[in-house]
C-alpha positions, 0 to 999 in steps of 0.5 A: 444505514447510518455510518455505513460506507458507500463504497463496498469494503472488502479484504483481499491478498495483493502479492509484492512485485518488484523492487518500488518499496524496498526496504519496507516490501520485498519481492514476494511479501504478501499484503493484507488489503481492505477494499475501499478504506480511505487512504491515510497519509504515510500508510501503504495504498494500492492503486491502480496507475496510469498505465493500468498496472496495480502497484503499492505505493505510500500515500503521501497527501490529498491533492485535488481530486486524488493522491499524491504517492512515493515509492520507498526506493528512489531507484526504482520503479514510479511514483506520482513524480511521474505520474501525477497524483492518483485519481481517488477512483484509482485508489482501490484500498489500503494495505492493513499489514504483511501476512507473509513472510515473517520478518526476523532480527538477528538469528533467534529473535522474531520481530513484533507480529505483523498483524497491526497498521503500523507495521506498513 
């Protein structure tokens, strides 16, 4: 078929654990992932590091034959600083938005629903 990619595109659930992309993710968000989306720069990924532990991080740019990516806390967790960049094999999908938990300003009024690309 015309159009259509090689790579198999599925969506499925990532949980957020730990502190890396704090103040974009909390502990617990629950993430929104389509399979096999190519990356975008300054968009959420989930990859697979070099260690083999899955983990979302921020596309920064193309480099070579992968990614180089950034944690939004600089205190806490790894990047492509310390890695390098991620090989596209790696690369398994790109969060569309946080499901949950909503998010609130103020005590009354609920922020913008989360169901958009330009929430993460």
């Amino acid at each position: 078929m015309t159009g259509v990619s090689k790579r198999l595109r599925r969506v499925g659930l990532a949980v957020v654990h730990g502190r890396s992309m704090h103040p974009t993710l909390q502990d617990g968000d629950r993430l929104l992932v389509l399979h096999g989306a190519a990356p975008v720069p300054g968009r959420l990924v989930v990859v697979t590091m070099p260690d083999g532990v899955l983990a979302v991080k921020r596309a920064v740019r193309r480099e070579g034959a992968g990614w180089w990516v950034a944690r939004d806390n600089p205190h806490e967790g790894v990047d492509s600083r310390h890695v390098g960049a991620i090989p596209d094999p790696r690369v398994l999908g790109r969060v569309v938005c946080r499901l949950w938990p909503p998010r609130f300003r103020g005590v009354s009024r609920p922020r913008r629903s989360g169901f958009t690309d330009e929430s993460v």
